[in-house]
N, C-alpha and C positions, 0 to 999 in steps of 0.2 A: 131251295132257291130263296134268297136274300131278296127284301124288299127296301133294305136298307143299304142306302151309299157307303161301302168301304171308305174308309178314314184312316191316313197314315201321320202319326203327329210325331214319331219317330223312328230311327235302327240304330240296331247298335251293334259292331262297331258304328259309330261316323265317320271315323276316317282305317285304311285298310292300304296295305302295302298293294302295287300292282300284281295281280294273279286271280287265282279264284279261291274263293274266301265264302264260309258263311256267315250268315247273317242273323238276325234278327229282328224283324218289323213285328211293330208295335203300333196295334191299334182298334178299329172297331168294325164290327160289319162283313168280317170276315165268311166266306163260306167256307164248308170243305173242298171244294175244286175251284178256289181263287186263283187265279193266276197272278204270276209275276213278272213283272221285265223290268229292264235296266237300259236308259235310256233306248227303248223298244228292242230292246234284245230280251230274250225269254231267258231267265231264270230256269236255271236247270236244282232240280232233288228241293224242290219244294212242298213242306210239309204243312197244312195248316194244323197247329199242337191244338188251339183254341180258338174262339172267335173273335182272342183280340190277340193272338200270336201267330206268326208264321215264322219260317226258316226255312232259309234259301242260297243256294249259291249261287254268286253271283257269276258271269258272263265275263271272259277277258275285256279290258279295259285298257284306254289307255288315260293316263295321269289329268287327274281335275275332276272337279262336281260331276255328279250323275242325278240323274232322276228317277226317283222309282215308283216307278206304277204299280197298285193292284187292282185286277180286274175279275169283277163279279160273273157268275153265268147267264145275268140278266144282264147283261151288258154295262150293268154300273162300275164305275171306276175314280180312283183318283190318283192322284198324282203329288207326293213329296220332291219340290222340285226342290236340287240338288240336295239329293235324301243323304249322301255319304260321298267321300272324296275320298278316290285313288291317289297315292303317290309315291314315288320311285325311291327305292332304299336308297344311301348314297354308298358307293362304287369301293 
C-alpha cells in the first residue's frame, strides 16, 4: 500500500476513436491494484506494468472529453480531468 497520492500528467492515445481502446496512463504513485475509471466508470483489463505506467481499457463512451481517475487502495486518488477525447469516425 502507497502512502503516496497517485498523479496522472498524461495517456496516450489522447484522443481515440469511439469504442473500447487501450490506453496508456502515465504517471506516479501508482500501486499494483490501482484502480481505474473513466468518467466513474471502471476500466476494464487493467494492468499496472510499473509504478509510473498502467494500461487499461477503456469503458464505452460516448463522443468528448473524459476524465480519468486513478485510485489507490488507501483511498488516495486523482483525477486527469479531460484525460483523453472520444470521437466519432466520419460515416
Amino acid at each position: 500500500v502507497s502512502n503516496v497520492a497517485p498523479a496522472i500528467p498524461q495517456t496516450a492515445p489522447a484522443n481515440l476513436p469511439l469504442g473500447v481502446f487501450s490506453m496508456t496512463l502515465t504517471g506516479t504513485g501508482f500501486t499494483s491494484v490501482s484502480k481505474v475509471s473513466i468518467n466513474g466508470n471502471a476500466a476494464t483489463g487493467v494492468t499496472v506494468d510499473t509504478p509510473t505506467q498502467i494500461t487499461a481499457v477503456t469503458p464505452p463512451n460516448t463522443a468528448g472529453p473524459h476524465n480519468v481517475t486513478v485510485t489507490n487502495p488507501d483511498g488516495q486518488s486523482c483525477t486527469l480531468t479531460n484525460g483523453y477525447t472520444d470521437f466519432a469516425l466520419a460515416a
